[in-house]
C-alpha positions in Angstrom: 132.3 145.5 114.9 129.4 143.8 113.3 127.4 141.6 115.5 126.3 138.3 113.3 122.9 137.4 114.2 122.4 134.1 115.9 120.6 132.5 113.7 123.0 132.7 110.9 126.1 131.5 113.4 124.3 127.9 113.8 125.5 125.3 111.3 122.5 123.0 109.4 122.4 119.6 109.6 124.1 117.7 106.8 121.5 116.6 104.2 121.3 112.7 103.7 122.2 110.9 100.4 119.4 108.9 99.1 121.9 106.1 98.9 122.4 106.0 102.6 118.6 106.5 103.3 118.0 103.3 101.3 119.8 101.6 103.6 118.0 102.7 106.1 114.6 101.5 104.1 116.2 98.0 103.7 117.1 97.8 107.4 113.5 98.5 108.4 112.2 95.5 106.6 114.9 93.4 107.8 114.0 94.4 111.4 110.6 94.2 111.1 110.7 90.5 109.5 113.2 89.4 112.4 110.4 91.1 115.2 107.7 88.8 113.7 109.7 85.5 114.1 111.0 86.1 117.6 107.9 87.1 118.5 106.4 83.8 117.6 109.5 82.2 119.2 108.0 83.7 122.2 104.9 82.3 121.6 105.7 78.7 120.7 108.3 78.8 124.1 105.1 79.4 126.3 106.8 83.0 126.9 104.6 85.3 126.4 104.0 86.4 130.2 107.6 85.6 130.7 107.9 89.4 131.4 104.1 89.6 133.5 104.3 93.5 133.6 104.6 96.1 130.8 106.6 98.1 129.9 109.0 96.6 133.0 109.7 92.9 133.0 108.5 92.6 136.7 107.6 95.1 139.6 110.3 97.5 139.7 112.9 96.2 137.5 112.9 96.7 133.1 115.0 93.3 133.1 113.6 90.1 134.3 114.3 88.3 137.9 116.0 85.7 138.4 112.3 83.7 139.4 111.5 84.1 135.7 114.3 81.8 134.4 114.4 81.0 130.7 110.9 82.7 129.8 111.3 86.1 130.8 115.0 85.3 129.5 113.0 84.7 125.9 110.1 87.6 126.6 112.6 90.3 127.6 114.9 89.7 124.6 111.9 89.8 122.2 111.6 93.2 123.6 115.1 94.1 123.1 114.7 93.2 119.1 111.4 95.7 119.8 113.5 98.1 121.1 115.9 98.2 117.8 113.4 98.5 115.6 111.5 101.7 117.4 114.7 103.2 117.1 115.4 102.8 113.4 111.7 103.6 113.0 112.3 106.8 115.0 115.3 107.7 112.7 113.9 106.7 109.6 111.9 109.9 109.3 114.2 112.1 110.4 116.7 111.4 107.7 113.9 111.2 105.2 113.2 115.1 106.3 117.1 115.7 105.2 117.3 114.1 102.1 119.8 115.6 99.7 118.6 116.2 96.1 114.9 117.5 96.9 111.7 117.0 99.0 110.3 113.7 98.4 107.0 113.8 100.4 105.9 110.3 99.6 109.0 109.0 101.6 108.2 111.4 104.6 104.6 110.2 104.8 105.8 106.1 104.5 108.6 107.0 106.9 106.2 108.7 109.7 103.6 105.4 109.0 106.3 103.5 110.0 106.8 105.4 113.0 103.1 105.5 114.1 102.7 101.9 113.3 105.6 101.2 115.5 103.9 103.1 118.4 100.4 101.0 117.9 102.2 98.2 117.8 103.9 99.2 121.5 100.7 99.7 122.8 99.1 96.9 121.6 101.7 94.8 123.0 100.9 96.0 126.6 97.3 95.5 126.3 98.5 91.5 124.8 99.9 91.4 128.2 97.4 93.0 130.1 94.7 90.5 128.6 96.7 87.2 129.5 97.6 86.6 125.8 94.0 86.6 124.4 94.3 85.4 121.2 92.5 87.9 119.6 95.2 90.2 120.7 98.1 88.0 119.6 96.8 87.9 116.3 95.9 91.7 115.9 99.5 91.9 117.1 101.1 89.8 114.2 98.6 91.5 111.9 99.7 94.9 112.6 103.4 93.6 111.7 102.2 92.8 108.5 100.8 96.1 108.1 104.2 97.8 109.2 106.5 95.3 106.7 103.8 96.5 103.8 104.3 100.1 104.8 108.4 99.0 105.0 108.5 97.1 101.5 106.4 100.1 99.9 109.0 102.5 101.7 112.2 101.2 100.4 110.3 100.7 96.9 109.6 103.8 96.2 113.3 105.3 97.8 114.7 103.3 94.7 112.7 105.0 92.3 111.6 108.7 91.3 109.0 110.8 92.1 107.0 110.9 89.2 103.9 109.3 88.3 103.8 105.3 88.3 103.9 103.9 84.6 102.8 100.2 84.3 105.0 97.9 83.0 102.2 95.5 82.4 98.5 95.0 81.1 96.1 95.9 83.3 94.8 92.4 83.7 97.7 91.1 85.2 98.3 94.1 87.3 94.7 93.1 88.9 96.1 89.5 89.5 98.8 90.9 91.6 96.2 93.0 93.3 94.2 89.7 93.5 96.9 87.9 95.0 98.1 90.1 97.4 94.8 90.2 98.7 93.9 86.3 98.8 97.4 86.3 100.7 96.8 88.5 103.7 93.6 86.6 103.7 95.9 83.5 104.2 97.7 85.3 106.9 94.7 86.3 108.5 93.3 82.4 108.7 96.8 81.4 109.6 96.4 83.6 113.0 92.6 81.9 113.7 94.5 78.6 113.2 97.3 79.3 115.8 94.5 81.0 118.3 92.7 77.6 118.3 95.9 75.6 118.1 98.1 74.3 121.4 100.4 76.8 121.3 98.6 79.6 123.3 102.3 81.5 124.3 101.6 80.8 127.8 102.6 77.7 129.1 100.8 78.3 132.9 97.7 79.9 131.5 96.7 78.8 127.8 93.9 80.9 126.2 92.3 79.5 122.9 89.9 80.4 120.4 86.7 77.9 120.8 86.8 76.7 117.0 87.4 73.5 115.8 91.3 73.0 114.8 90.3 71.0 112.2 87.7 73.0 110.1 89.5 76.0 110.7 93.0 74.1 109.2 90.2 73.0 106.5 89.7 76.7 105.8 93.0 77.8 105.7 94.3 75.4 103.7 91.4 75.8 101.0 93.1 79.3 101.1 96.5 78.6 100.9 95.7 76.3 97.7 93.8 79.2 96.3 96.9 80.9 96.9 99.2 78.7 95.1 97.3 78.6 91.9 97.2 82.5 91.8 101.2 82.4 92.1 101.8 79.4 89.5 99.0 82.2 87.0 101.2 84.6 87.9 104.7 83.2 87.4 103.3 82.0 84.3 101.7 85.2 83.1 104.8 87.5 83.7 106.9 85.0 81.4 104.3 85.4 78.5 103.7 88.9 79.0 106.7 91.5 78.4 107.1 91.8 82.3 110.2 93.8 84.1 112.8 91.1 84.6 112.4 91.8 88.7 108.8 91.1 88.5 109.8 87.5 86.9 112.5 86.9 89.6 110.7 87.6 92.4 107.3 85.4 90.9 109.8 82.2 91.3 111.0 83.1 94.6 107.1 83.4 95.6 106.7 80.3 94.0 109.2 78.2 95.9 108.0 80.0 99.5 104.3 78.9 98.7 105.4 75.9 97.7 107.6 75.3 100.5 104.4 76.5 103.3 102.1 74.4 101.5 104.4 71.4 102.7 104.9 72.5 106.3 101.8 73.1 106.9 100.5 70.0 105.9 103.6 68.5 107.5 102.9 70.0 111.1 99.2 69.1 111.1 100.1 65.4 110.3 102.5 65.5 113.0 100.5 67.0 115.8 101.3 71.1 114.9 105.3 70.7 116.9 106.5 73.8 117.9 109.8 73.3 115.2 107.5 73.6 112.0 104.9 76.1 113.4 108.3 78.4 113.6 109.1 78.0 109.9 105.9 78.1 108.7 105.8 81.7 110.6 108.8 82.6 109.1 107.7 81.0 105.9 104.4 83.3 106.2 106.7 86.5 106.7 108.9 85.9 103.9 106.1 84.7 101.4 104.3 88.5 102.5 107.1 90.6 101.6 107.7 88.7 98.2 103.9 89.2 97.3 104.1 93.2 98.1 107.7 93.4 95.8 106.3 91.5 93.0 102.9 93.6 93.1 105.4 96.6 93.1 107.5 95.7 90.4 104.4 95.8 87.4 105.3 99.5 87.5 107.9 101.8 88.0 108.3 105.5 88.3 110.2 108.6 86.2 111.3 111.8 87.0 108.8 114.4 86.4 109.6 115.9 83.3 112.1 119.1 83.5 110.2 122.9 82.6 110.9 124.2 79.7 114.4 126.5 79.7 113.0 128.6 77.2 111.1 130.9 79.4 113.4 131.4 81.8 116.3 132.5 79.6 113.7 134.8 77.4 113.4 136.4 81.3 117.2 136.8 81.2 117.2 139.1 78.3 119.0 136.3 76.2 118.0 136.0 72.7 115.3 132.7 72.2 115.7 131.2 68.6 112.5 131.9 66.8 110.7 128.9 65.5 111.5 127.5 62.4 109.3 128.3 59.4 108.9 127.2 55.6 111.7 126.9 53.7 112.1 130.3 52.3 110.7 132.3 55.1 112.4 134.1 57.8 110.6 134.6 61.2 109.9 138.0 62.3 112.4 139.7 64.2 111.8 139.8 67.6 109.8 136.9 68.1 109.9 134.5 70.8 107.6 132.8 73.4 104.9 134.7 74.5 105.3 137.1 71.9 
């Protein structure tokens, strides 16, 4: 009897619809939103050494003791919600490398980002811990998270499109005002972090490290940003309705608006009212929300198409089947024999 070879006895993995990978993309964003505000619940609790070892919350023990009471209760969950989103990170890649339907390689490469994003962030978290909080660490913390939710909105944009090559759906001029003000807002996010590192809420309530600026000139600066900010999105909301823009570009430019909108009055809110740890919590969450909406509406001035399909001719001229010969003048009949190539 016949021995089968090994090899061909093992069974392949199942290939993954891109239906159910797209869930997957979504999930990511979702996750990596919801790390960015429990992280700054951490913060604003005076948490942030609630767990005063890393990767265990404590010597000898991944959970916190009893001595730590509600902070580490607060730190160690915060790592929990870390937890679930380095495994769907981990995953995400995987299933992109068994996606039914063709090799995507764009998708592969966001999907590993993600993954080695994820890792930086995990050590960059340990050294946040290992330098008491620093405040330049807390924000290079947050800042990577934006960097991980671009790579996740870019991710599950492009899993809802083709392959092919992007086609704009817009002038170029307005394609560089999205470019413009997705820029001028990571610059926003970028003073919102020097704001918080000079601010009271320093994530540790026994040993508070601040930036040495002023509050209020770098509150000046940021908000001279953030109203720079909401005159790009007003251009913009109006520009997509003048111009013949994708209806999902004009959706999400009114959903931008009413986030900015809606940041530009909590943050003048908390500074009047002495920065309380309430509002600093929706503004972050305001901040994270306002990011993602920027990248989608940047992304939705173009979309792509599938590649377009070779020509059949050649292959069925290979098979021996007869091509139809060109058509010529009226009155003419092609020679016999001809064909592609010939």
């Amino acid at each position: 009897m016949a021995v089968v070879p090994a090899s061909t006895e093992r069974r392949s993995l199942p290939l993954i619809s891109l239906r159910a990978f797209r869930l997957l993309t979504t999930l990511n964003v979702v996750l990596l939103s919801l790390i960015v505000v429990s992280g700054g619940v951490v913060r604003l609790t005076g948490s942030g050494l609630g767990c005063p070892t890393w990767p265990q919350c404590g010597d000898g023990s991944f959970v916190p003791h009893s001595e730590y009471a509600l902070h580490g209760a607060i730190e160690f969950g915060n790592r929990v919600v870390g937890l679930v989103v380095g495994l769907v990170t981990l995953i995400t890649p995987l299933v992109a490398l068994r996606l039914r339907g063709g090799r995507r390689r764009d998708l592969r490469l966001l999907s590993f980002g993600l993954w080695v994003g994820f890792l930086g962030q995990a050590v960059l978290g340990g050294i946040t811990v290992l330098t008491k909080l620093h405040p330049a660490t807390v924000a290079a913390h947050f800042l990577l998270s934006m960097v991980l939710l671009w790579n996740a909105v870019l991710l599950d944009h492009r899993a809802r499109q083709d392959a092919g090559a992007p086609t704009p759906g817009v002038g170029p001029a307005l394609r560089w005002l999205a470019r413009l003000l997705v820029v001028v807002s990571a610059g926003v996010l970028v003073l919102g972090t020097v704001v918080t590192g000079a601010g009271p809420h320093s994530g540790d309530s026994d040993h508070p490290a601040r930036f040495g600026f002023d509050l209020v000139n770098v509150s000046q600066l940021h908000a001279d940003g953030a109203m720079l900010l909401v005159g790009l999105v007003a251009a913009m909301a109006f520009a997509v309705r003048v111009a013949e823009a994708p209806d999902e570009a004009r959706r999400t430019s009114l959903a931008l608006v009413g986030t900015v909108l809606a940041q530009a009055a909590i943050g003048f809110t908390q500074y009047f009212l002495g920065v309380p740890a309430l509002l600093v919590a929706l503004h972050m969450t305001g901040a994270t929300v306002m990011w993602v909406a920027a990248l989608r509406l940047w992304l939705a001035l173009s979309s792509r198409h599938p590649r377009p399909a070779p020509d059949a001719a050649p292959t069925l001229a290979a098979a021996g089947a007869e091509v139809p010969a060109p058509a010529g003048p009226v009155g003419t009949t092609a020679p016999t024999g001809a064909g592609i190539g010939s």
